[in-house]
C-alpha positions as CSV (number, residue, x, y, z in Angstrom):
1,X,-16.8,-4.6,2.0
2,X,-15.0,-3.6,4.8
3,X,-16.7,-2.1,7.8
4,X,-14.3,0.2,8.6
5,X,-13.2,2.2,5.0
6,X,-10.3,4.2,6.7
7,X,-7.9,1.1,6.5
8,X,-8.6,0.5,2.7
9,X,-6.0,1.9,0.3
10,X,-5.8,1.5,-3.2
11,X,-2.1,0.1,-4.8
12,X,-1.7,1.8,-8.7
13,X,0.3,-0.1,-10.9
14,X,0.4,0.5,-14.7
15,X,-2.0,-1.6,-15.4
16,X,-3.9,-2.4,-12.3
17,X,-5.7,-1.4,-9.6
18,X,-5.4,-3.3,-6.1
19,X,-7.4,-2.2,-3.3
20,X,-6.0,-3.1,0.1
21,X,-8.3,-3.7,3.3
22,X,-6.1,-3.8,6.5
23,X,-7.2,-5.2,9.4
24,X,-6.0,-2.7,12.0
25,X,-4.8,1.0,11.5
26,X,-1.1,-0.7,13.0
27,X,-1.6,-3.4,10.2
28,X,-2.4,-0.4,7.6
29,X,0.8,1.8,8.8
30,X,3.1,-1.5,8.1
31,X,2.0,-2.3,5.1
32,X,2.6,1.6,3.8
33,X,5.4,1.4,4.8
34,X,7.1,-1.6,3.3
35,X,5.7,-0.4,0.3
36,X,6.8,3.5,0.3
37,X,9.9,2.0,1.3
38,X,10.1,-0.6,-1.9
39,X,9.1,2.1,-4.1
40,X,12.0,4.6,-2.8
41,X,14.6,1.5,-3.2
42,X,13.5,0.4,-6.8
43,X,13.3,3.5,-7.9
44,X,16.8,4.4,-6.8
45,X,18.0,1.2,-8.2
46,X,16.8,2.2,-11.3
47,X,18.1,5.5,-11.8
């Protein structure tokens, strides 16, 4: 349970369901990032 629930995130694979708990809004950003920016390559790769 996180104290603060505006740094958890959930991650939505087929199959799965990950939920994320950051430990700093900074942390949170990062982490959004690196994987907006893995899904844009991967999905370009693919294509």
């Amino acid at each position: 349970q996180n104290s603060n629930p505006s740094l958890t995130f959930s991650v939505k694979p087929h199959d799965r369901v990950y939920y994320m708990v950051a430990p700093s809004p900074e942390a949170m950003r990062i982490w959004m990032d690196v994987i907006v920016t893995g899904t844009e390559g991967y999905t370009q790769f693919t294509v």
